[in-house]
C-alpha positions in Angstrom: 26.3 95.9 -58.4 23.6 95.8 -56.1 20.1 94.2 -57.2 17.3 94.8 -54.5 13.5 94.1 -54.4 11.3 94.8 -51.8 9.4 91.6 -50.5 6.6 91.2 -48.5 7.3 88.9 -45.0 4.8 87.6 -42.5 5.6 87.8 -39.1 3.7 86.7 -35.7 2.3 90.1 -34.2 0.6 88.6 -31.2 -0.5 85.2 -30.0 -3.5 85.1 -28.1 -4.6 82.6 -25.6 -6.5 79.7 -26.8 -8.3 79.9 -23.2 -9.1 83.0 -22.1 -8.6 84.7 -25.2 -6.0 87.2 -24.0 -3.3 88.9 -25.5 0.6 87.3 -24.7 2.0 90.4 -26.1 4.3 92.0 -22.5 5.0 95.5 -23.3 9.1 95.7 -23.7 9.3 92.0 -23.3 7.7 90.5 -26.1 5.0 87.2 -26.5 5.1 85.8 -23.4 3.6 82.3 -23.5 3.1 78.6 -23.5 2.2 76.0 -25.1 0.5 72.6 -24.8 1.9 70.1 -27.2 0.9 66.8 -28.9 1.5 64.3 -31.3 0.1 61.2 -31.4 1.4 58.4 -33.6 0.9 54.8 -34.5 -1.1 52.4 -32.1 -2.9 55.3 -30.4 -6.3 55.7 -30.5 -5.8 59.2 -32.2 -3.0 58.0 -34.6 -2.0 61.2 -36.7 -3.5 64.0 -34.6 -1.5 66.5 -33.7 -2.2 69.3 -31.3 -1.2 73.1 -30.2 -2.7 75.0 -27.6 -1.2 78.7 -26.4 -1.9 79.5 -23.4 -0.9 82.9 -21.1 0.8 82.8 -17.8 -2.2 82.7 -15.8 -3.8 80.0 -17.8 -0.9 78.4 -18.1 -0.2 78.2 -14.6 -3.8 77.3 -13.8 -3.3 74.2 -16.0 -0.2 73.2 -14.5 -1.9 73.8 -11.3 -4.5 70.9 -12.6 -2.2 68.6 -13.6 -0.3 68.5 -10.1 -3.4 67.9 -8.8 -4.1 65.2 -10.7 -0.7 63.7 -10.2 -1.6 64.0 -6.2 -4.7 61.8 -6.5 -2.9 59.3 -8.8 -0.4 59.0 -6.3 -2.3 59.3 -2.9 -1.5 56.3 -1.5 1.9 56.0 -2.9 4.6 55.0 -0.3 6.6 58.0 -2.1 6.6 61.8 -0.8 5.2 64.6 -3.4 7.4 67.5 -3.9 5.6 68.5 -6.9 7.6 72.3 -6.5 9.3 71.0 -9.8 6.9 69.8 -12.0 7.3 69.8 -15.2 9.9 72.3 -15.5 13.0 71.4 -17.2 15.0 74.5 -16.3 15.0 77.5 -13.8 17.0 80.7 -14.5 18.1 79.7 -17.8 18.1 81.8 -20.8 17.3 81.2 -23.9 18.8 79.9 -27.3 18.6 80.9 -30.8 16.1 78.2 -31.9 13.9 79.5 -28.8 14.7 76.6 -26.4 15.9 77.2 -22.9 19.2 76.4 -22.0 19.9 74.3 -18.5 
């Protein structure tokens, strides 16, 4: 014998970006999106803080693009060449797993 119920479930609809305050939602493709990541622990000056910023492409990209930049001034004077082409990115072409990371 069969028992059912009907149960409510929540589910994300859309993310929107914490930036520019656009949707991530790509017809056909889904939420499209990234996220900034933090979590600070012991001896840190912000010791249990813990952060989460979405972004969309474009501001994504943007913020990479500042970071890079950042890195170049850091490293201006370095002895080392800066093929920053790669930065940051763990994996190109790869798809994706079940628990949403990519696969290299």
């Amino acid at each position: 014998m069969k028992i059912t119920t009907v149960e409510q479930t929540e589910s994300i609809s859309d993310i929107v970006c914490d930036v520019c305050g656009s949707s991530t939602r790509i017809e056909g493709h889904g939420l499209q999106f990234g996220t900034l990541n933090a979590s600070w622990g012991y001896g840190s000056s912000h010791d249990g803080e813990r952060y989460e910023v979405h972004l969309c492409e474009p501001c994504f990209f943007r913020t990479l693009s500042a970071l890079k930049r950042e890195h170049m001034v850091n490293f201006m004077f370095s002895d080392e060449g800066q093929d920053l082409s790669e930065f940051g990115r763990i994996v190109r072409d790869g798809s994706f797993n079940d628990d949403g990371g990519a696969t290299p």
